[in-house]
DRENVOMAR-34819 format. One record per residue (C-alpha): x, y, z. Coordinates in steps of 0.05 Angstrom, whole numbers, padded with zeros to 5 digits, always signed. Example, Ala and Ser with C-alpha at 12.3 -4.5 7.8 and 13.67 -1.06 7.14 Angstrom:
! residues 2
+00246-00090+00156/+00273-00021+00143/
END
This chain:
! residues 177
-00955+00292-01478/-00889+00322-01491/-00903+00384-01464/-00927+00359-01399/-00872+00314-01392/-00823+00388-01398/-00880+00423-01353/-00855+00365-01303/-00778+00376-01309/-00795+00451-01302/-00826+00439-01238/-00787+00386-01212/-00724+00429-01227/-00754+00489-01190/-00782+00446-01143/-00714+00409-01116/-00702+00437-01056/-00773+00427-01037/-00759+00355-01008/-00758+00375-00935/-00829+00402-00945/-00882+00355-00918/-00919+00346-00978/-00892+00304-01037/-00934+00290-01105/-00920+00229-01129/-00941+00223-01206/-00949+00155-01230/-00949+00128-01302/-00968+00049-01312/-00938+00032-01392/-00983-00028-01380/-01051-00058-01352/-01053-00042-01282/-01104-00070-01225/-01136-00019-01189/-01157-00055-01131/-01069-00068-01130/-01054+00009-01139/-01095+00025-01088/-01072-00016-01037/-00998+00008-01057/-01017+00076-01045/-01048+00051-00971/-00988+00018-00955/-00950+00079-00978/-00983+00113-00936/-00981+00074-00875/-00906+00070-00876/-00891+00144-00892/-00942+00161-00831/-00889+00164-00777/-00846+00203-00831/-00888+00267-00823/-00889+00270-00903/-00957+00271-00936/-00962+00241-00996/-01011+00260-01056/-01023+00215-01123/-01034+00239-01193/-01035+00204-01264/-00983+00223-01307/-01043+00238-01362/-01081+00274-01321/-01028+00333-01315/-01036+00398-01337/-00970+00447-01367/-01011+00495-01302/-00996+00445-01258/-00948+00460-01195/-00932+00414-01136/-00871+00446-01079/-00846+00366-01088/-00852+00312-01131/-00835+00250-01153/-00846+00215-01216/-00856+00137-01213/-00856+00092-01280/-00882+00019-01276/-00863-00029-01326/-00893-00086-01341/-00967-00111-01321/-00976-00087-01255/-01030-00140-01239/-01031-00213-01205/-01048-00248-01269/-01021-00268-01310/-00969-00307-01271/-00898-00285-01284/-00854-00332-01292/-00805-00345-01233/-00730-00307-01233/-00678-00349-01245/-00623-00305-01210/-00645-00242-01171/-00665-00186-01201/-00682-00114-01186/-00752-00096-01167/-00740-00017-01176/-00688+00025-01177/-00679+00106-01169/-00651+00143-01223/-00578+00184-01214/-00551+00249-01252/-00473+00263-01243/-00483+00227-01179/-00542+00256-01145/-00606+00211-01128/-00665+00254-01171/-00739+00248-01161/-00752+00179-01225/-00756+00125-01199/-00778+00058-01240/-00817-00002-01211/-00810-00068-01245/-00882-00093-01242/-00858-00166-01276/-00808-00170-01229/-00845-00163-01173/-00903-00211-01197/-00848-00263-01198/-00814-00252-01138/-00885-00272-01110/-00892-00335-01148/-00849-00371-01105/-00880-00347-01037/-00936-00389-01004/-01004-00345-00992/-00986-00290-01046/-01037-00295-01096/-01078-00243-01086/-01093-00161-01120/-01091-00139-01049/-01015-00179-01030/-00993-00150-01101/-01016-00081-01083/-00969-00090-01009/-00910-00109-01050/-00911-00047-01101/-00926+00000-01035/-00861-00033-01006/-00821-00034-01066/-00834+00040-01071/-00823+00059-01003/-00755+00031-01009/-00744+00080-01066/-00779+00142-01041/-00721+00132-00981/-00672+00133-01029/-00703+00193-01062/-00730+00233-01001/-00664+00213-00963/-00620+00232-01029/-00582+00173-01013/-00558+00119-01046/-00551+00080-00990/-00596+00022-00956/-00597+00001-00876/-00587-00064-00849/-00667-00076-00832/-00737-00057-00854/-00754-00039-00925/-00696-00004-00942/-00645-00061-00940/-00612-00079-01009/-00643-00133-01023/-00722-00155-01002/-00756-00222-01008/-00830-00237-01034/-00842-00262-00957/-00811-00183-00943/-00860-00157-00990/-00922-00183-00960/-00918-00205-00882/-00954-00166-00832/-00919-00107-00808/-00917-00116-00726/
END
């Protein structure tokens, strides 16, 4: 594993500049049990809301990379915690961050970490979000928010849509109109 994970800095360091290139790889590595049925739905949402973007995304495991492997962008994405509905997480009892995008010397890099727990509790307290599929819509959110920060190299957020500072469970799962 160690060498891949080195492979990946190698590329991603190469690779930097690469961001206004329409295709980003976004590597994914779950440290938990993860719902399928969830991920994919994040990944449709994903790719719903990056449509309009012109950026094509593509999805690979963090285990299933090669030391060969080369992508012109990517981005790597840790989730912590059980990124699945059940069990039921217990609720926050002061806010909490869902994600967040890692920094070097100042500059937004391509890590970003999802808290899955989080996430699952945000959604306790929201009427109508029990459900793999509403889970799935709230990771696919969560990460969009951070793939602007990362795409964008910003550390900023805007006053509406997904990339405010701070998002709701109802946020995470209402119909988009």
């Amino acid at each position: 594993m160690r060498p891949v994970i080195c492979a990946l800095f190698a590329v991603i360091a190469s690779a930097w500049t690469a961001f206004a290139t329409a295709r980003v790889t976004l590597v994914l590595q779950f440290e938990a049990h993860h719902s399928e049925s969830s991920v994919n739905e994040m990944k449709r949402e994903l790719q719903d809301l990056m449509r309009s973007s012109g950026v094509e995304l593509t999805w690979r495991n963090l285990e299933d990379i090669s030391a060969s492997d080369s992508f012109p962008s990517v981005v790597v994405v840790k989730f912590h915690g059980t990124c699945a509905l059940t069990p039921l997480a217990p609720a926050l009892s002061e806010p909490a961050a869902l994600a967040f995008t890692h920094i070097s010397n100042g500059t937004v890099i391509p890590f970003a970490e999802v808290e899955c727990d989080t996430i699952r509790s945000s959604l306790n307290s929201t009427p109508g979000a029990r459900s793999e599929l509403l889970f799935g819509r709230a990771l696919g959110r969560v990460l969009g928010h951070e793939l602007h920060h990362i795409l964008q190299r910003t550390r900023t957020h805007t006053q509406h849509g997904i990339t405010r500072k701070s998002l709701s469970g109802r946020d995470l799962i209402a119909d988009r109109t």
